[in-house]
C-alpha positions in Angstrom: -88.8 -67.1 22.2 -86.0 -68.6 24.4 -84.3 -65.4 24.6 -86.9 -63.4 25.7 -87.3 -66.5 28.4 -84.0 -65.9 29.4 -84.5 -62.0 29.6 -87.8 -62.9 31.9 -85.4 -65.4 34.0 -82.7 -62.4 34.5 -85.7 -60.0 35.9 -87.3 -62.6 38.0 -83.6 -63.7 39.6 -82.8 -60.2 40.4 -86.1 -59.3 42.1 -85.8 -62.5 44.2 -82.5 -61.6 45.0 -83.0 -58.2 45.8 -86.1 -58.9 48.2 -83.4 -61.3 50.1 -81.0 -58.6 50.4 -84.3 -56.6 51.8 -84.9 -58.9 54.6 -81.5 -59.7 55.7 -81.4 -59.5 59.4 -78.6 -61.6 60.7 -75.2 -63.1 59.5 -77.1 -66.2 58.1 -79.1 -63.9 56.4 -76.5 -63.2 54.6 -74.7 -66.3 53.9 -78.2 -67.1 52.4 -78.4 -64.1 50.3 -74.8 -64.9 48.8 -76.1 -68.5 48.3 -79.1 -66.8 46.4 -76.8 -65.1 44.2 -74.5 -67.9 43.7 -77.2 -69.5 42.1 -79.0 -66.8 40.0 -75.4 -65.8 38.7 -75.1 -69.8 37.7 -78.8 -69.6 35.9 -79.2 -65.8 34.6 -75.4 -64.4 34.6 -74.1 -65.8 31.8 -77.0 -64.2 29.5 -75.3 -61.8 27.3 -77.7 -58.7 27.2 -79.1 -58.7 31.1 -76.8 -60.9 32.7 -74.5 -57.9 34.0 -77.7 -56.8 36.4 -77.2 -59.9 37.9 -73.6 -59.6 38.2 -74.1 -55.7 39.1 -76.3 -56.5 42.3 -74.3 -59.2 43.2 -71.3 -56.7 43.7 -73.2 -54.0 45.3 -74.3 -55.9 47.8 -71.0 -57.3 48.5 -69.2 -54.1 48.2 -71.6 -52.8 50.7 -70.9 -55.0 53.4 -66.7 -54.3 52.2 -67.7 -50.6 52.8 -69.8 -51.8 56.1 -66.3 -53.3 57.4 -64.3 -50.3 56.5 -66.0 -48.2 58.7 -66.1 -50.4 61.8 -62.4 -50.4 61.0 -62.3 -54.5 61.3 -60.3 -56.7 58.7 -61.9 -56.6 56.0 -59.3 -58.6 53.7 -61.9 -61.7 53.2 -64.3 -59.3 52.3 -62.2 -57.5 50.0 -60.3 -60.7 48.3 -65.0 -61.7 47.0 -65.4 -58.2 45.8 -62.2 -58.7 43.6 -63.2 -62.5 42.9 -66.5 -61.2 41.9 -65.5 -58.4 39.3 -62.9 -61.0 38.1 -65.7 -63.6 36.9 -68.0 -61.1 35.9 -65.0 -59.8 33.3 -64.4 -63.1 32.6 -68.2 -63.8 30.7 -68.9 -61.8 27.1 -71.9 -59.4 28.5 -72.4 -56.2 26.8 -71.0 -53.8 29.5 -67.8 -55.9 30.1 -65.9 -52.3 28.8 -68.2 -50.6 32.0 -67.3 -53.2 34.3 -63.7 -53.1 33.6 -63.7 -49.8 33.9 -65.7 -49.8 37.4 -63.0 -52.4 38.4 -60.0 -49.9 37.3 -61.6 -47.1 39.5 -62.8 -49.3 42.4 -59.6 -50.9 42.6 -57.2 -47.9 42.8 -58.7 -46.9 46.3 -58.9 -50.5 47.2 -56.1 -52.2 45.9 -53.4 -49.4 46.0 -50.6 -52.1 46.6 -51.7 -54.5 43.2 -48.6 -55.5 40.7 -48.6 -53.8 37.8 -48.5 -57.3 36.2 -51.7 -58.7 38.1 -53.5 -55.1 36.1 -51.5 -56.2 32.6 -53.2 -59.8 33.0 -56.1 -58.7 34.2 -56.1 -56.1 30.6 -55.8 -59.0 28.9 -58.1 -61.2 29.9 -60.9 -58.7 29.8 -59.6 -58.1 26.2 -59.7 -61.9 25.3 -63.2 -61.4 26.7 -63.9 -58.5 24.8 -62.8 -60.4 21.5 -65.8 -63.3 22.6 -68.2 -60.9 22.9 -67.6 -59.8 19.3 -68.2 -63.2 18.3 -71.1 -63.5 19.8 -73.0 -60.2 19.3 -74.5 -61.4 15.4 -75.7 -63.9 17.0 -77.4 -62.1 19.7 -78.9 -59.5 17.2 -80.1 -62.1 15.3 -81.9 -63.6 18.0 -83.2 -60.6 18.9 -84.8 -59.6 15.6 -86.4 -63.2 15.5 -87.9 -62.1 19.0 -89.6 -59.2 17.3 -90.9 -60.9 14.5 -92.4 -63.4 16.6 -94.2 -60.8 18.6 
């Protein structure tokens, strides 16, 4: 029953969010979008089956306002530096599509970050392999709780 709670808490968090990002008319606006999503990332992200759409929306929107930047040719190095931080901590937590994400990140970053280390990639492989490795561990446990949830419906 608690994870289906938790499933509910991922849906409601990402329609608040996204009705936020809907109304979003000035730069406070924003600031209080990215507040928004700070905190549904803090409550519903860490959920292992549906926390990625939190995570997912949270980049979108910030990668739209990177893209936004681009094309008024301003700098757009802040911008660019919470993209990165975001698919960093997203790679960081065992949720099912970490292998998507990590992916995304490799094809995202090699228009974005042309100039990245080839170490900063290795360490970055790693980590998203250690978290890869976690999410292995956890998975039984998750299909166990998810078979409870159908027998209690």
């Amino acid at each position: 029953m608690m994870q289906n709670k938790c499933g509910e808490a991922v849906q409601v968090w990402l329609q608040y969010v996204q009705f936020a990002v809907n109304h979003i008319k000035t730069a406070d606006d924003v600031e209080s979008v990215r507040v928004l999503f700070e905190r549904a990332v803090s409550v519903a992200g860490q959920h292992v089956s549906k926390g990625s759409l939190i995570w997912t929306a949270y980049r979108q929107f910030e990668c739209s306002l990177l893209q936004h930047l681009e094309t008024e040719g301003v700098d757009c190095s802040r911008q660019r530096d919470i993209c990165v931080g975001l698919f960093f901590r997203q790679l960081s937590l065992p949720l099912l599509d970490t292998q998507d994400t990590y992916n995304l990140f490799l094809e995202w970053s090699s228009s974005r970050l042309p100039n990245i280390p080839s170490l900063a990639m290795d360490n970055i492989k790693l980590a998203v392999q250690h978290t890869l490795k976690e999410l292995l561990q956890i998975l039984p446990f998750e299909d166990a709780l998810n078979i409870q949830h159908l027998n209690d419906e």
